[in-house]
N, CA, C and O atoms as a GROMACS GRO file, in nm:
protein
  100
    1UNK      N    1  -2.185   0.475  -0.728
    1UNK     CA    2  -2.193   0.622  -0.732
    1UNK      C    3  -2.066   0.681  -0.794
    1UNK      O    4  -1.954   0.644  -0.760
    2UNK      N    5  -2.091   0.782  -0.896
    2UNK     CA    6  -1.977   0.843  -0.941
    2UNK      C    7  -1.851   0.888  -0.850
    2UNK      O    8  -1.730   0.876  -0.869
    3UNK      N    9  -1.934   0.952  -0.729
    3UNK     CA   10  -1.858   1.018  -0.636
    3UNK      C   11  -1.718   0.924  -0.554
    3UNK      O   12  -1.609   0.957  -0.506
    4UNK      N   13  -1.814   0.761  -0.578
    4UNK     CA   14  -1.681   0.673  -0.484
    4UNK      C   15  -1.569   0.686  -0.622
    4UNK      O   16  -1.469   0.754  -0.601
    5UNK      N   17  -1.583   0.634  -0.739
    5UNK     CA   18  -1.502   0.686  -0.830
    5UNK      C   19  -1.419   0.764  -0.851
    5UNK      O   20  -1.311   0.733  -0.902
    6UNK      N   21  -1.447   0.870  -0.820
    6UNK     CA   22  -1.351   0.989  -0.796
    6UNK      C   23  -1.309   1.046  -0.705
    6UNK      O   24  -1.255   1.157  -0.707
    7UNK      N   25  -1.338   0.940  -0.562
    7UNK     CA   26  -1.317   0.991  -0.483
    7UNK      C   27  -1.150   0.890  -0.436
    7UNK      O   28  -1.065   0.911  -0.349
    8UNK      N   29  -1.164   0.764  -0.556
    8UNK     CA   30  -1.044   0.677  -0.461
    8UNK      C   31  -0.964   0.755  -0.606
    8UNK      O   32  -0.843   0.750  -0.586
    9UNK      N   33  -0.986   0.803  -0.704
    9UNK     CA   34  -0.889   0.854  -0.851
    9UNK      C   35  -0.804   0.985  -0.785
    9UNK      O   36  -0.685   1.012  -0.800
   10UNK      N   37  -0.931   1.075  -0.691
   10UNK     CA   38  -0.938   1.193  -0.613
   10UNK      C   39  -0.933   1.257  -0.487
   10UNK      O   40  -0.975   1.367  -0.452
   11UNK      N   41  -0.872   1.162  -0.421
   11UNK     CA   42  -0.919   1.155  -0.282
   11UNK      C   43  -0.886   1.316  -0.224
   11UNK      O   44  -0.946   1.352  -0.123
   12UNK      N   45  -0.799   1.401  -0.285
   12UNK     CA   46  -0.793   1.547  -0.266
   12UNK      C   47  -0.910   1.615  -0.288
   12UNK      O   48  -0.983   1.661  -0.201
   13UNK      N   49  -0.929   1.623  -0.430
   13UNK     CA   50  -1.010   1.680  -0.520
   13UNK      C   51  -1.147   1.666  -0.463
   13UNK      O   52  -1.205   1.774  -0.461
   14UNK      N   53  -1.227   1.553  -0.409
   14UNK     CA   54  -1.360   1.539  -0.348
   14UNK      C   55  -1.374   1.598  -0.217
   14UNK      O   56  -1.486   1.589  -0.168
   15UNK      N   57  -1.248   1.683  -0.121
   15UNK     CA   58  -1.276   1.743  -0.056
   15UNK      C   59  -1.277   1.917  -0.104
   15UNK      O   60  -1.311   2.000  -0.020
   16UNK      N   61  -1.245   1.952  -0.214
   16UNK     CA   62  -1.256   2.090  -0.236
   16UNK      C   63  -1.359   2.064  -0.337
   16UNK      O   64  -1.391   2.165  -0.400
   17UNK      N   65  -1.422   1.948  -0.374
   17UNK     CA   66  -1.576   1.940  -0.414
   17UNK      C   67  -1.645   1.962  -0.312
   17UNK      O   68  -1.713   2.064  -0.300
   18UNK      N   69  -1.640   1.870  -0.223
   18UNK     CA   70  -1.777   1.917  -0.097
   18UNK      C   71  -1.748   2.037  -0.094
   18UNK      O   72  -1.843   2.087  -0.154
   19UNK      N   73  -1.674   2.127  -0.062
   19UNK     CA   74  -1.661   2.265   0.010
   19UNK      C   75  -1.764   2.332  -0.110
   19UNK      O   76  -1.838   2.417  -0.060
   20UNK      N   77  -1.782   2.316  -0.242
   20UNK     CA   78  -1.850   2.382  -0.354
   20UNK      C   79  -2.015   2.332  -0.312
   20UNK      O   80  -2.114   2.400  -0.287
   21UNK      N   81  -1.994   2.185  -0.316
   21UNK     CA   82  -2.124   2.115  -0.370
   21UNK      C   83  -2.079   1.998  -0.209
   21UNK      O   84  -1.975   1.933  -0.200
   22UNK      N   85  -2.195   2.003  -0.101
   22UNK     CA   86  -2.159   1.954   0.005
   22UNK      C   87  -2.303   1.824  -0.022
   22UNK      O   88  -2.338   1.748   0.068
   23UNK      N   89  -2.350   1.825  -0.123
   23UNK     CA   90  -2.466   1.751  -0.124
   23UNK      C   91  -2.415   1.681  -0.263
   23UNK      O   92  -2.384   1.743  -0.365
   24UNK      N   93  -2.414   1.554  -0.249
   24UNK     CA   94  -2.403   1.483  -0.382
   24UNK      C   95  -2.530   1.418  -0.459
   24UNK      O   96  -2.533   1.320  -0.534
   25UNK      N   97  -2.651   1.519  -0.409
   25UNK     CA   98  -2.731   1.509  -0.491
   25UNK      C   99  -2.711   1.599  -0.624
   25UNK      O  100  -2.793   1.593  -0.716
   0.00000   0.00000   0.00000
């Protein structure tokens, strides 16, 4: 999944993603 990707590049950034987009569909 893209999301694990950017989430170990991002590990900040994928929590002020969920707050936008809380569904990684």
């Amino acid at each position: 999944l893209l999301i694990s990707k950017i989430r170990e590049e991002y590990p900040d950034r994928i929590m002020s993603s969920y707050s936008v987009v809380p569904s990684p569909k």
